[in-house]
N, C-alpha and C positions, 0 to 999 in steps of 0.2 A: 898868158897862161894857156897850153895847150890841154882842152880836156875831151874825155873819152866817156860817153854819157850813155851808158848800158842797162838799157829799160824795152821789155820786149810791149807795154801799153803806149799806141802812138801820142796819147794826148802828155803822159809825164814825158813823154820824149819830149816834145815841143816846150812844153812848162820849163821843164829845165838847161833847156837849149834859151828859151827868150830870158831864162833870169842869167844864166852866163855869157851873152852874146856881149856883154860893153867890157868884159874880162878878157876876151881872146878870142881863138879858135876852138869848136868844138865836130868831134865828128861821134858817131855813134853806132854803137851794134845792137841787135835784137837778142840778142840771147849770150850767154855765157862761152860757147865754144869760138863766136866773133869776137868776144873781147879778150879772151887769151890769146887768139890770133893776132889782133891789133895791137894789144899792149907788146907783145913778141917784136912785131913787124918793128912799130917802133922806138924799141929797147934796141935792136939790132943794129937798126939805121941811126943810132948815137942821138935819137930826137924822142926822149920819151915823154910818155904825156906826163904833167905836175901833176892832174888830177884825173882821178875815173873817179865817176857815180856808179855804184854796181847795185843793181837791185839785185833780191834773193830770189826770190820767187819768178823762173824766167824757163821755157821749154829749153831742152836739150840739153842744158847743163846750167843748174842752180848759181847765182852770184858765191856763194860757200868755196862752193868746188873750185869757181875761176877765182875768187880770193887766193887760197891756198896753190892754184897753178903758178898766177902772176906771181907772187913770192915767190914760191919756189925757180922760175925761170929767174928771175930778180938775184937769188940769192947761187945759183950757178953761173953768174957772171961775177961776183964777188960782190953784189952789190948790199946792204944792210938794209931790212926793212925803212927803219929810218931815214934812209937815204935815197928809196928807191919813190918811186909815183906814190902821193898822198890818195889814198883809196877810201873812201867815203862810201859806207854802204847807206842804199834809199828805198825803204821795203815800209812795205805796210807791216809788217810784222814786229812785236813789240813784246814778245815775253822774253823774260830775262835768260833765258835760256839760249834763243836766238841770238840775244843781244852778246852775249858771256863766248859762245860761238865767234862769233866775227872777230871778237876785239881780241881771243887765243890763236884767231888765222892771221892775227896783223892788221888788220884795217885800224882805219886814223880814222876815223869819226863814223857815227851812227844817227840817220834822221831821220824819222817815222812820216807815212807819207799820209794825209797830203804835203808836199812839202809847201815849208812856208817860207817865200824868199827871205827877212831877215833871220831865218834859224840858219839858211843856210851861208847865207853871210859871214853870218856869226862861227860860223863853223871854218870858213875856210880865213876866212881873219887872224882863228885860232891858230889855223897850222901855217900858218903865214904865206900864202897865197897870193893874199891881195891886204893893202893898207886899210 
């Protein structure tokens, strides 16, 4: 599993790099404007990630906004949400409103942080990920 772990706080960066390191490879960007770059980069080069963590709450461009970009680049290549990188947003943010937001931008799963590694398990088990 190639994942793309988009948290501009260094310690969830780590957290969530050491609960997916026995899954695959994982690389990461700070902010929202690197993970539309990245997911772009490699959408392009035929190697896209299975999965991004996108937190919301992130300087220079919000997880929302990169949600809605990577779709949309996703979805000018022909490609269906459902079909495109499983995008799990990872935000301390929890009112339903937020929550109602992400899941109308396309994201495949939603987990309030801190995160806890069996929720997250649980999560990508869901979208079938890992067994």
């Amino acid at each position: 599993m190639k994942t793309l772990i988009v948290e501009d706080d260094f310690t969830s960066r780590l957290l969530l790099q050491e609960l997916l390191k026995r899954h695959g490879t994982s690389h990461t960007a700070v902010n929202g404007n690197e993970a539309v770059l990245a997911a772009r980069i490699a959408r392009e080069a035929h190697e896209p990630y299975d999965l991004i963590c996108l937190d919301i709450m992130m300087p220079e461009k919000d997880g929302q906004t990169a949600l809605r970009e990577i779709r949309a680049h996703e979805e000018s290549r022909g490609i269906l949400s459902n079909r495109g990188s499983k995008i799990v947003m990872t935000t301390a943010m929890s009112q339903l409103d937020d929550v109602s937001r992400a899941f109308s931008a396309l994201c495949d799963g939603y987990l309030v942080k801190p995160i806890d590694g069996q929720h997250l398990l649980g999560e990508l088990r869901k979208l079938e990920l890992i067994a």
